[in-house]
Biopython code that builds the backbone (N, CA, C, O; Angstrom):
import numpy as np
from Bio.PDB.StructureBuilder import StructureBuilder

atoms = [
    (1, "UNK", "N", (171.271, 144.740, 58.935)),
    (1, "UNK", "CA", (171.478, 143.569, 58.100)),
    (1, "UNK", "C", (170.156, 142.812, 57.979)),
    (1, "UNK", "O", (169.486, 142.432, 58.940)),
    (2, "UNK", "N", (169.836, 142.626, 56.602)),
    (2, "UNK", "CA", (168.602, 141.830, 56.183)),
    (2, "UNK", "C", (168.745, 140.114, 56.641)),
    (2, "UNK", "O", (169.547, 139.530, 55.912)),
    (3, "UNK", "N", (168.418, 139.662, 57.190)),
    (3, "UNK", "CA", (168.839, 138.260, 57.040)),
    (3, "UNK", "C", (167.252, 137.243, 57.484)),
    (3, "UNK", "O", (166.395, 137.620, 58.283)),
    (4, "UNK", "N", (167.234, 135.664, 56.544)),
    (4, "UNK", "CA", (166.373, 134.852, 56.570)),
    (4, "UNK", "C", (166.798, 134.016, 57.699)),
    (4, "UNK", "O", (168.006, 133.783, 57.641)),
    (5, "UNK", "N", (166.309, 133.577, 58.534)),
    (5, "UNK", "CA", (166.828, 132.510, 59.696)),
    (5, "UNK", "C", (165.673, 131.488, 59.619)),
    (5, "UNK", "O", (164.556, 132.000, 59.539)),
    (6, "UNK", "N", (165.723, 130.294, 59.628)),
    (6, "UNK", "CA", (164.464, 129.259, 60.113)),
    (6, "UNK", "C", (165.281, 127.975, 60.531)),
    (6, "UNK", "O", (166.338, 127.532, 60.083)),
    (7, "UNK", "N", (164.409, 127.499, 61.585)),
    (7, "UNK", "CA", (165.156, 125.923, 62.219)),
    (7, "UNK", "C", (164.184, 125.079, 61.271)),
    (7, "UNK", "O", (163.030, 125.145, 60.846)),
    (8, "UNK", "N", (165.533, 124.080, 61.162)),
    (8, "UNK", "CA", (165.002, 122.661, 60.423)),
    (8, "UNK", "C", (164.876, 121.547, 61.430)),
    (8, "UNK", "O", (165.066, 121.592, 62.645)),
    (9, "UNK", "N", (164.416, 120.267, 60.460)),
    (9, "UNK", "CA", (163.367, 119.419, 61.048)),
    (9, "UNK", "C", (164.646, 119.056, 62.186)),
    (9, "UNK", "O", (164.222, 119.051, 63.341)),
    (10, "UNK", "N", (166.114, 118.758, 62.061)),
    (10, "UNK", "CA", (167.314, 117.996, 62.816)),
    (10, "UNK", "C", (167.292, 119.417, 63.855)),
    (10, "UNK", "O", (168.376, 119.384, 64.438)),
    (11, "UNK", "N", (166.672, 120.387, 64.226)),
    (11, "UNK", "CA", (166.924, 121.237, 65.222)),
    (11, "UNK", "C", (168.010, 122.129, 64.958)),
    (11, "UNK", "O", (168.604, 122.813, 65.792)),
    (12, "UNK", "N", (168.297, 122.040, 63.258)),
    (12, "UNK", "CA", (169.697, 122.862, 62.864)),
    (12, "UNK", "C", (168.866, 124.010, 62.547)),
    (12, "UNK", "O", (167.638, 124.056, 62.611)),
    (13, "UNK", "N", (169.900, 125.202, 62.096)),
    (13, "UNK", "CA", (169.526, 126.429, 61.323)),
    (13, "UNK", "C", (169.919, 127.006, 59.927)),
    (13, "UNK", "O", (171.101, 127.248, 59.679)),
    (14, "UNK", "N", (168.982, 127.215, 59.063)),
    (14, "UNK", "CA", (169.190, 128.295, 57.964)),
    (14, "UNK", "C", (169.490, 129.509, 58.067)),
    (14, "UNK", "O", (168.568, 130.324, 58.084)),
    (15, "UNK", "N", (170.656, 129.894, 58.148)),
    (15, "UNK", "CA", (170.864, 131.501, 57.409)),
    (15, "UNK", "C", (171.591, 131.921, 56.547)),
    (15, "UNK", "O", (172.743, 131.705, 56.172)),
    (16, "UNK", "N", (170.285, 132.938, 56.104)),
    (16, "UNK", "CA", (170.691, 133.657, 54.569)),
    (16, "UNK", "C", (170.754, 134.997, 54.927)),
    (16, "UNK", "O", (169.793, 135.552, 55.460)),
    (17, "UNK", "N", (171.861, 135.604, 54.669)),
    (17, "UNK", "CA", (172.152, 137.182, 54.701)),
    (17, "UNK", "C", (171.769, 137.624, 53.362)),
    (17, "UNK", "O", (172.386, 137.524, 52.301)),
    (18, "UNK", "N", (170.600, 138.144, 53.630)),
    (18, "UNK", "CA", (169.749, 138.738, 52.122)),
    (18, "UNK", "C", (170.749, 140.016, 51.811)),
    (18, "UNK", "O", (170.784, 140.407, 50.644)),
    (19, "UNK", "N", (171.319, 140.486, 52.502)),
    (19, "UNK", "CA", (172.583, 141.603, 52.051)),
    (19, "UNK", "C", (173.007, 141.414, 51.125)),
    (19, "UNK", "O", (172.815, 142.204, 50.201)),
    (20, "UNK", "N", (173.886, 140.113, 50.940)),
    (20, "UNK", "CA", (174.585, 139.208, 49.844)),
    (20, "UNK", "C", (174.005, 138.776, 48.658)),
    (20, "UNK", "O", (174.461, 138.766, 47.515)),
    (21, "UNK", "N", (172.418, 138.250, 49.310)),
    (21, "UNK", "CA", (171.791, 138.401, 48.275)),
    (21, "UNK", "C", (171.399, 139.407, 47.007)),
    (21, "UNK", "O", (171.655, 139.220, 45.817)),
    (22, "UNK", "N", (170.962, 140.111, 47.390)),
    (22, "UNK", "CA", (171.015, 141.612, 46.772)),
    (22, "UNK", "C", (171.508, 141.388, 45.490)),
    (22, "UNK", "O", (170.845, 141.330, 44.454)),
    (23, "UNK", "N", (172.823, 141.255, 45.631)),
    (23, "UNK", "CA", (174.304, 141.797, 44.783)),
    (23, "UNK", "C", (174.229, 140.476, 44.044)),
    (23, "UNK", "O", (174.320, 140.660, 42.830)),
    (24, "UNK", "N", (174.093, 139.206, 44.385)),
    (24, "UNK", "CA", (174.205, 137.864, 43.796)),
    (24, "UNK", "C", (173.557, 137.955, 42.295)),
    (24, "UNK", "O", (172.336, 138.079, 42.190)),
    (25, "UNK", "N", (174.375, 137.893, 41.162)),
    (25, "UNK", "CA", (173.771, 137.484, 40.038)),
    (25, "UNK", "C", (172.985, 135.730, 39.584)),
    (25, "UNK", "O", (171.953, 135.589, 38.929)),
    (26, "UNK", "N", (173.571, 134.959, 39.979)),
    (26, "UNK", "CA", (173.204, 133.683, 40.147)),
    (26, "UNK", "C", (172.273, 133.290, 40.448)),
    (26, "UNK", "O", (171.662, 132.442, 39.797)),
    (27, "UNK", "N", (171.851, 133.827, 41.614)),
    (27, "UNK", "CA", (170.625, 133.150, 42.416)),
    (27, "UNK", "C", (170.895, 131.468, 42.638)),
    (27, "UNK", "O", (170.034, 130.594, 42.537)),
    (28, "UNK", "N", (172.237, 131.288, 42.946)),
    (28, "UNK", "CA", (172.312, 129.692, 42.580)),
    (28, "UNK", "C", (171.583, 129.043, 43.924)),
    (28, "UNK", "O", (171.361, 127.833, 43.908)),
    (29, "UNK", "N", (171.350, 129.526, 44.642)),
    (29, "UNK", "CA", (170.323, 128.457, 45.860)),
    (29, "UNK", "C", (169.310, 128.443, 45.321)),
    (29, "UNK", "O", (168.727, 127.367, 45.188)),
    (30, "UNK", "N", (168.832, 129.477, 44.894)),
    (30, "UNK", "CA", (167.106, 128.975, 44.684)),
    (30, "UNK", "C", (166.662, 127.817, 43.639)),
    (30, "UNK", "O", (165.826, 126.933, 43.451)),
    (31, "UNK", "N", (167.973, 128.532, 43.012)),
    (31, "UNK", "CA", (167.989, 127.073, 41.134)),
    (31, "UNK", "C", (168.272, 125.986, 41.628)),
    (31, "UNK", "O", (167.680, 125.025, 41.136)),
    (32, "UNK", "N", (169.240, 125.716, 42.742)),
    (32, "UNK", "CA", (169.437, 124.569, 43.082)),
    (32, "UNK", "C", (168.642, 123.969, 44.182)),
    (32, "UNK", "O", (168.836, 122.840, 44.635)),
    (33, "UNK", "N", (167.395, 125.115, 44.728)),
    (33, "UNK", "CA", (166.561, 124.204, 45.757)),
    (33, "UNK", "C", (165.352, 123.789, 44.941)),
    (33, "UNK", "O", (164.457, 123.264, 45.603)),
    (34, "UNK", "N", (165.077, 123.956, 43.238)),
    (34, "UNK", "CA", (164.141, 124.276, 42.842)),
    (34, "UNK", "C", (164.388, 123.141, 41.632)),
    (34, "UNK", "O", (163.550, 123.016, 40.740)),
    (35, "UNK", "N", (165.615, 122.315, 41.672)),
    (35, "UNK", "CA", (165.826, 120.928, 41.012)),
    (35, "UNK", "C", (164.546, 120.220, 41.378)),
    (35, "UNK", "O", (163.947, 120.643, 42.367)),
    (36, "UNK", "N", (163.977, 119.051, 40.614)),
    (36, "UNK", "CA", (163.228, 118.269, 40.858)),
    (36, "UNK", "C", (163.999, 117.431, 41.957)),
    (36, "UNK", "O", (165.224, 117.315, 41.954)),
    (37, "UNK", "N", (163.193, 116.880, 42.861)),
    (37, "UNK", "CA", (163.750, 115.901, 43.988)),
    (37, "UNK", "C", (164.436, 116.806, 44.928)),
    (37, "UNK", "O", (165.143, 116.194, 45.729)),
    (38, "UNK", "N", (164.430, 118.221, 45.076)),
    (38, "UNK", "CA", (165.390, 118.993, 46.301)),
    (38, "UNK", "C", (163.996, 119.337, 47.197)),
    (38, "UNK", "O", (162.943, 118.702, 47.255)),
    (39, "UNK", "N", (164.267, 120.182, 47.653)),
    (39, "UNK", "CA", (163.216, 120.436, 49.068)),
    (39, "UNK", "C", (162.473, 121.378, 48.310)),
    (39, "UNK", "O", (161.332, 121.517, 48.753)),
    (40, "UNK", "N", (162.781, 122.183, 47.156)),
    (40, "UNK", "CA", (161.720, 123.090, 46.838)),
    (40, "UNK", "C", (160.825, 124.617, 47.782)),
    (40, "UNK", "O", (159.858, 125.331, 47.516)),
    (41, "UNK", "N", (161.574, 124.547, 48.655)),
    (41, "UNK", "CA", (161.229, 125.659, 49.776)),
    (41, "UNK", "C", (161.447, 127.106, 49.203)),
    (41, "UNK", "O", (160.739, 128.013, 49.641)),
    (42, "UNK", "N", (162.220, 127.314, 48.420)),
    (42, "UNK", "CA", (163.234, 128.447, 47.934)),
    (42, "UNK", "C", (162.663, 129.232, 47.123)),
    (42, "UNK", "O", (162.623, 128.565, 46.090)),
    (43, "UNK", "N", (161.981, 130.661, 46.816)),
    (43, "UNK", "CA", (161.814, 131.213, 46.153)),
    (43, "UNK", "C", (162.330, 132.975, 45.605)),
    (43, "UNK", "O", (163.040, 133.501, 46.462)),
    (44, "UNK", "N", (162.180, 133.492, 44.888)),
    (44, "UNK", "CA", (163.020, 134.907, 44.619)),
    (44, "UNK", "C", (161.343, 135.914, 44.835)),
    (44, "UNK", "O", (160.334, 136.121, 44.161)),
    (45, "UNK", "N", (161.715, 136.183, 45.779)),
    (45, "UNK", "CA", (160.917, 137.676, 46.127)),
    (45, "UNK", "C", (161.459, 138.863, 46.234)),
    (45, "UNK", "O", (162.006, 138.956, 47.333)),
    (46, "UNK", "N", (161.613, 140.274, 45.302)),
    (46, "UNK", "CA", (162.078, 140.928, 45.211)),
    (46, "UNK", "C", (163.779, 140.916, 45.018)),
    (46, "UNK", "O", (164.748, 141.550, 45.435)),
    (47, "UNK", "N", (163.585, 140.145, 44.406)),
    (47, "UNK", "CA", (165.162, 139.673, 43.923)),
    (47, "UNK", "C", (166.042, 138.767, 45.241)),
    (47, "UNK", "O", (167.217, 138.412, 45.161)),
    (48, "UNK", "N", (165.324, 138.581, 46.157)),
    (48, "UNK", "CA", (166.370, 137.692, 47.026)),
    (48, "UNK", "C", (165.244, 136.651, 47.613)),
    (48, "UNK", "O", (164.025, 136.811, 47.672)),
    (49, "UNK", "N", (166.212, 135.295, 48.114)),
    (49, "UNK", "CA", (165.201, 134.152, 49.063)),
    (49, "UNK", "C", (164.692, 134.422, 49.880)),
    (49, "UNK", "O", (164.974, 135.028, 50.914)),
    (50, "UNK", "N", (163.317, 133.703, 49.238)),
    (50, "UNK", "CA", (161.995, 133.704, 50.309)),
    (50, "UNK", "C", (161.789, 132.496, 50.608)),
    (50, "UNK", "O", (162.521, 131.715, 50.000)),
    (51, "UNK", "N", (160.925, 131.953, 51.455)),
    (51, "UNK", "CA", (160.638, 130.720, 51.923)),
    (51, "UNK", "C", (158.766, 130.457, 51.093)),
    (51, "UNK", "O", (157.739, 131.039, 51.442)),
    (52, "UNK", "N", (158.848, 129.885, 50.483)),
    (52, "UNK", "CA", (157.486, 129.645, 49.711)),
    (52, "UNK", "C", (156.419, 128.515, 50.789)),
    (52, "UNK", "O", (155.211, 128.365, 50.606)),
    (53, "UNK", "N", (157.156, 127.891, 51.790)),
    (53, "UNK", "CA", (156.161, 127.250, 52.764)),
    (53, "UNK", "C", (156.347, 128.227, 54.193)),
    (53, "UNK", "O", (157.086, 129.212, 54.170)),
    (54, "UNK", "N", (155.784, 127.930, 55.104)),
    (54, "UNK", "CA", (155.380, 128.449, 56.649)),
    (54, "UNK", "C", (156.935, 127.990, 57.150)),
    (54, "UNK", "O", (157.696, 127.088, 56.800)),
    (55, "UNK", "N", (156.993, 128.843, 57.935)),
    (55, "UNK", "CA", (158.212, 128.518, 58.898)),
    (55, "UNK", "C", (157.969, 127.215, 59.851)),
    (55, "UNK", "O", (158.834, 126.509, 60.371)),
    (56, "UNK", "N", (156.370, 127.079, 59.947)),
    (56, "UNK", "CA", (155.862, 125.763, 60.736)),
    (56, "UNK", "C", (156.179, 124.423, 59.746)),
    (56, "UNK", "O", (156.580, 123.333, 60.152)),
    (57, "UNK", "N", (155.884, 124.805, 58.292)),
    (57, "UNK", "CA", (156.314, 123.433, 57.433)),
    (57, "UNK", "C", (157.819, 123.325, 57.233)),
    (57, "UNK", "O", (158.330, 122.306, 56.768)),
    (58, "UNK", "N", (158.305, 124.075, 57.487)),
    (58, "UNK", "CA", (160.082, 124.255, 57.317)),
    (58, "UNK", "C", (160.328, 123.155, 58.106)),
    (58, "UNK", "O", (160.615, 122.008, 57.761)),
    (59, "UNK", "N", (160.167, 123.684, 59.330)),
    (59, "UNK", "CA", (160.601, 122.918, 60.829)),
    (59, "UNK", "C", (160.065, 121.953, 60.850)),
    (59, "UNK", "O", (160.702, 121.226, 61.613)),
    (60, "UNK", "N", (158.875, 121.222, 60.301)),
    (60, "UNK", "CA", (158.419, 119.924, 60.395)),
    (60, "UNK", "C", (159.189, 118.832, 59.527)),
    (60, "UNK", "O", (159.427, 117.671, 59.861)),
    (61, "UNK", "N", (159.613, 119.645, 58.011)),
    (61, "UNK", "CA", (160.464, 118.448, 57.433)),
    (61, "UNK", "C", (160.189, 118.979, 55.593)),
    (61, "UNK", "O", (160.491, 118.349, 54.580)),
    (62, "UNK", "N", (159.549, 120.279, 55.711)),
    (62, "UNK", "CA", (159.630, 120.589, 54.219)),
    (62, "UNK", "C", (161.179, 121.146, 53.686)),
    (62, "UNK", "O", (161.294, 120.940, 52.478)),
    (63, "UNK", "N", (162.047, 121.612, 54.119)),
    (63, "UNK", "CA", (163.341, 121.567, 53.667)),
    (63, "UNK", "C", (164.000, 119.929, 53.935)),
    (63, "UNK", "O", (163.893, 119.491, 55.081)),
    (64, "UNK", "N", (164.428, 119.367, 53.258)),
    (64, "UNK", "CA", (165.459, 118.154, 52.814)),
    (64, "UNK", "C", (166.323, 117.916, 53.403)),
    (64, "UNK", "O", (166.689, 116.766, 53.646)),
    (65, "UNK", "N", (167.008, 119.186, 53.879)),
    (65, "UNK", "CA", (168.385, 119.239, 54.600)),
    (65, "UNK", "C", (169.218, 118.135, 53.850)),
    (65, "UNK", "O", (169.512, 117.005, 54.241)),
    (66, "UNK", "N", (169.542, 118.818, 52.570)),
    (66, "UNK", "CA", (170.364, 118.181, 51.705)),
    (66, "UNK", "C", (171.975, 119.139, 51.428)),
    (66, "UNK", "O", (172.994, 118.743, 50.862)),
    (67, "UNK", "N", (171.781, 120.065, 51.867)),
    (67, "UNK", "CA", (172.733, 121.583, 52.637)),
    (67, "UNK", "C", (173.221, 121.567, 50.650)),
    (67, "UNK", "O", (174.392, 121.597, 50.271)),
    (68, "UNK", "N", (172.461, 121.534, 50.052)),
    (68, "UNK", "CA", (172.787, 121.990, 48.287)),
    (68, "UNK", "C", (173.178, 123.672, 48.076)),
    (68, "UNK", "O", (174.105, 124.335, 47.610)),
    (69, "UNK", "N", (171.861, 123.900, 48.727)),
    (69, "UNK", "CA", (171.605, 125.511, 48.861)),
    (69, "UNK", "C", (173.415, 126.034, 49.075)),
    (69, "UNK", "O", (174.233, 126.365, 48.216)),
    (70, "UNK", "N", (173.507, 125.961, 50.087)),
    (70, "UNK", "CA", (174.791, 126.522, 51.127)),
    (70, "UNK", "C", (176.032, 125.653, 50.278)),
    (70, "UNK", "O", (177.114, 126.239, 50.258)),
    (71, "UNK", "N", (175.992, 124.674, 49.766)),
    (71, "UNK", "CA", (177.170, 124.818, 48.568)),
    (71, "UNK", "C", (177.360, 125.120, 47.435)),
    (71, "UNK", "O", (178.454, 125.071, 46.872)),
    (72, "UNK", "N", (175.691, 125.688, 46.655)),
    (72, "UNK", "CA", (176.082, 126.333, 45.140)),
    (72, "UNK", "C", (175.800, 127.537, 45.975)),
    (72, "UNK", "O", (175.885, 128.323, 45.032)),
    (73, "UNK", "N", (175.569, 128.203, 46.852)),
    (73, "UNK", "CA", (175.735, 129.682, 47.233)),
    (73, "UNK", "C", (177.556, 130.011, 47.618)),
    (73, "UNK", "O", (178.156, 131.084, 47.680)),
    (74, "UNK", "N", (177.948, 128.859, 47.783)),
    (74, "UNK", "CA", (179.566, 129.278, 48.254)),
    (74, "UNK", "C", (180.348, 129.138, 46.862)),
    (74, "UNK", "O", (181.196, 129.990, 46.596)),
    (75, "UNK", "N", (180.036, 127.848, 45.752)),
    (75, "UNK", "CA", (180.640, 127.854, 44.516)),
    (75, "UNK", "C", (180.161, 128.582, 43.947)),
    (75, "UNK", "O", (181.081, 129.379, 43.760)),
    (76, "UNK", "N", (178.920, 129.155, 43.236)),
    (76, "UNK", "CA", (178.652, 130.203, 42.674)),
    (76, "UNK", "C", (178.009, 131.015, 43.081)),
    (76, "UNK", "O", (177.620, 131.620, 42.082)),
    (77, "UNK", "N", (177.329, 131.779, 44.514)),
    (77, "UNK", "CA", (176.624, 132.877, 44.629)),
    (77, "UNK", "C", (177.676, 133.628, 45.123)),
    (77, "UNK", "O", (178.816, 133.716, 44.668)),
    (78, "UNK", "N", (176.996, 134.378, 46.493)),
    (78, "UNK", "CA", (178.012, 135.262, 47.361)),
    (78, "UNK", "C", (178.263, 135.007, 48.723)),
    (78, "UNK", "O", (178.514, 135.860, 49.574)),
    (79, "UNK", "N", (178.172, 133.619, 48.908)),
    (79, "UNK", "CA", (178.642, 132.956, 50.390)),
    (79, "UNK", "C", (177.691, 133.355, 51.410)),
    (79, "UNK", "O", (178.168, 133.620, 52.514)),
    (80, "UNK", "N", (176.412, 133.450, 51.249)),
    (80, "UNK", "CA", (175.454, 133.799, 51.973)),
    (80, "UNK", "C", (174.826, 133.093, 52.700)),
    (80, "UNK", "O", (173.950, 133.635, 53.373)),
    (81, "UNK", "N", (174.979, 132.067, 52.791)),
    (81, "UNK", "CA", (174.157, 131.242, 53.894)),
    (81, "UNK", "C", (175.138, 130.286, 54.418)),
    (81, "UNK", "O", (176.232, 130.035, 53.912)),
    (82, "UNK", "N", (174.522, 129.659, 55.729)),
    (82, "UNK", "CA", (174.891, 128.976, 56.612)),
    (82, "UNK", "C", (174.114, 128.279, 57.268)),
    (82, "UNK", "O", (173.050, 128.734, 57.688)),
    (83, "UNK", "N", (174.626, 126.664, 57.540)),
    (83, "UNK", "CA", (173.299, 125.927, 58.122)),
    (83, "UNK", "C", (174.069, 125.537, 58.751)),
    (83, "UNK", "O", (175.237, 125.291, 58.450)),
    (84, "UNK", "N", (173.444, 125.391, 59.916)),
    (84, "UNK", "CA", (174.682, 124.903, 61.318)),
    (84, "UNK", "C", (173.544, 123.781, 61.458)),
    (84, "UNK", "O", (172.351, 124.086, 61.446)),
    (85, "UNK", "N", (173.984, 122.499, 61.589)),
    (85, "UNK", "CA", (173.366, 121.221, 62.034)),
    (85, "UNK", "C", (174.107, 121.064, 63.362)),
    (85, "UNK", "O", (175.278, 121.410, 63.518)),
    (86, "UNK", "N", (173.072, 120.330, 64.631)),
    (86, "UNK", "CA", (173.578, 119.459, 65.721)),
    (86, "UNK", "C", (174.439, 118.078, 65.088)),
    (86, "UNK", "O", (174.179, 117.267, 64.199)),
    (87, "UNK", "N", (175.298, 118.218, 65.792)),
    (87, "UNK", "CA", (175.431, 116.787, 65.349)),
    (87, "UNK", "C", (176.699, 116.576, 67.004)),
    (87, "UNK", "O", (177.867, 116.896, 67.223)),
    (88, "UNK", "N", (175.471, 115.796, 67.902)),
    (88, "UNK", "CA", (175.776, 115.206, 69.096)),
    (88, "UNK", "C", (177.068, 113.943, 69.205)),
    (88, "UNK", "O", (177.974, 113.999, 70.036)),
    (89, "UNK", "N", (176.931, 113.000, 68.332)),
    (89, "UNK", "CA", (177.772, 112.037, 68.280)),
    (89, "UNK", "C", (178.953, 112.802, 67.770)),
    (89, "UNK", "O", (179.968, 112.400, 68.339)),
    (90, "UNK", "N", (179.199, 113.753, 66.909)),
    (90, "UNK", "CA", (180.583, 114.276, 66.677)),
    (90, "UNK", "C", (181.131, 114.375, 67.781)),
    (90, "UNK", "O", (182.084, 113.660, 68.092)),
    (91, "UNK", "N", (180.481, 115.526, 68.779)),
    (91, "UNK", "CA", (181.255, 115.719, 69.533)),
    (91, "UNK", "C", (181.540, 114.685, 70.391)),
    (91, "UNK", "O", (182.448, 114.939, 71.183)),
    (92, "UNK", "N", (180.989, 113.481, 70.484)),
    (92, "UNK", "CA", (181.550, 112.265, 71.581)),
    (92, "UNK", "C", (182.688, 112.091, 71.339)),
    (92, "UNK", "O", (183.682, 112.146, 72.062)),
    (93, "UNK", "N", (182.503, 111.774, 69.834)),
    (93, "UNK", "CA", (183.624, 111.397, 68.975)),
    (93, "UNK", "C", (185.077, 111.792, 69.194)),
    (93, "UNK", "O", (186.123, 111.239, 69.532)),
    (94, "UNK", "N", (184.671, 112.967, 68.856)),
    (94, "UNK", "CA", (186.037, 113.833, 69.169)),
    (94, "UNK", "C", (186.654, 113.845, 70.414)),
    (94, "UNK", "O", (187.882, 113.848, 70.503)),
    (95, "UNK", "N", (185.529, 113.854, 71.909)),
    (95, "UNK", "CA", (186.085, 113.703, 73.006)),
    (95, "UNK", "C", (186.620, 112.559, 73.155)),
    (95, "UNK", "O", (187.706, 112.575, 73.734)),
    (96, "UNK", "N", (186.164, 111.411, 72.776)),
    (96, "UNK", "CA", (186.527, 109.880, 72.968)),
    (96, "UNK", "C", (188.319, 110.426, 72.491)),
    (96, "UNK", "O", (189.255, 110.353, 73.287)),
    (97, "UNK", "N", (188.404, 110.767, 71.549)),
    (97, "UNK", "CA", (189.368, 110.334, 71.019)),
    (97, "UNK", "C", (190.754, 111.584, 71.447)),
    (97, "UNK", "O", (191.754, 111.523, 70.732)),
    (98, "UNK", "N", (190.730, 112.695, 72.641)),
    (98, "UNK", "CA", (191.476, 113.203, 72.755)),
    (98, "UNK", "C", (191.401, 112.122, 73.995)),
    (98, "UNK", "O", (192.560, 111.769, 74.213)),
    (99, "UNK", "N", (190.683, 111.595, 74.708)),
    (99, "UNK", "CA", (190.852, 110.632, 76.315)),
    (99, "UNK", "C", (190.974, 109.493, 75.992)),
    (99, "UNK", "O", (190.991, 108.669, 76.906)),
    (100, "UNK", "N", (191.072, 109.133, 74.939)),
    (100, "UNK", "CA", (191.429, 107.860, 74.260)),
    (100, "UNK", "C", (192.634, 107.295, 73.908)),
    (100, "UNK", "O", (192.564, 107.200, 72.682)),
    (101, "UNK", "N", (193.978, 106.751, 74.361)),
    (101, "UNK", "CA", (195.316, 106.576, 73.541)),
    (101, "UNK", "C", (195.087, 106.291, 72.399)),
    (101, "UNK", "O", (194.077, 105.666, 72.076)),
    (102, "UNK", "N", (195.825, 106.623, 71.713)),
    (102, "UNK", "CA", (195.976, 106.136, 70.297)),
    (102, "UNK", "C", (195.643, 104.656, 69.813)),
    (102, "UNK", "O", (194.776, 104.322, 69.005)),
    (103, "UNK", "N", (196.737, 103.678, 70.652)),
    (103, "UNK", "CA", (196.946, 102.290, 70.591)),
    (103, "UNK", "C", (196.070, 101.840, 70.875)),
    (103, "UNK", "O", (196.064, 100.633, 70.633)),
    (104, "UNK", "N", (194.420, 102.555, 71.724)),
    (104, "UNK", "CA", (193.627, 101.882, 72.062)),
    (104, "UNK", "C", (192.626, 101.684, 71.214)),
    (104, "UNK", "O", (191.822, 100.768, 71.390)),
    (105, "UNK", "N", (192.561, 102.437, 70.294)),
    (105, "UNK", "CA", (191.938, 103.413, 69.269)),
    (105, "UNK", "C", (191.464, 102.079, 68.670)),
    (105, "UNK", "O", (192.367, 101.342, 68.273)),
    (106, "UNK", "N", (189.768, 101.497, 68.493)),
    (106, "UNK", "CA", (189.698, 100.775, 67.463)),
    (106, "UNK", "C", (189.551, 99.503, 67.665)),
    (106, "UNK", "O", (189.289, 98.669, 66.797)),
    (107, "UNK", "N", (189.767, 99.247, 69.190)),
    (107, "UNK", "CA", (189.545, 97.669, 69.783)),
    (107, "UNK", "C", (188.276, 97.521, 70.275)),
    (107, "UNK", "O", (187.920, 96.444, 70.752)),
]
sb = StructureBuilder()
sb.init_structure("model")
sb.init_model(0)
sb.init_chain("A")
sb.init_seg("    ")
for serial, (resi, resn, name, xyz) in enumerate(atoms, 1):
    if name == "N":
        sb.init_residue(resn, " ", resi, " ")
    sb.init_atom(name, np.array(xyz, "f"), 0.0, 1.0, " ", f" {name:<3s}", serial, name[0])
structure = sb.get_structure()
């Protein structure tokens, strides 16, 4: 399996299964990372995404982490990517609130 992986600036991850790519008529991530005002990282090399900056400018803060990519690839490409973000306070969240009563919920 072909696949693109790079960590972003929040310590999350990009992946693109260039497999999927392949077959994708759309190309809708790259069109949609390649809007004016998006992160612009995204390019078509040999018919699938490439990263047009360093994996060092990725991770510093040249992707947006605006997660556009990973929803016109699920509405119109072939469901090929995935960005898993940290997100620490969720999980408090969620614990608070299974050790939390209900009634307490909010005071």
């Amino acid at each position: 399996m072909r696949v693109l992986e790079f960590e972003i600036r929040s310590g999350g991850t990009v992946r693109i299964d260039l497999g999927k790519c392949e077959s994708c008529e759309s190309k809708a991530c790259v069109k949609i990372c390649n809007t004016p005002g998006m992160g612009e990282i995204l390019e078509l090399k040999d018919g699938v995404p490439s990263l047009k900056p360093t994996l060092d400018e990725v991770k510093r803060g040249a992707c947006t982490e605006d997660l556009a990519c990973e929803l016109e690839c699920e509405l119109h490409g072939n469901k090929a990517i995935v960005i898993t973000l940290p997100l620490p306070q969720l999980d408090e969240y969620l614990r608070d609130l299974t050790e939390t009563p209900t009634y307490l919920r909010g005071r």
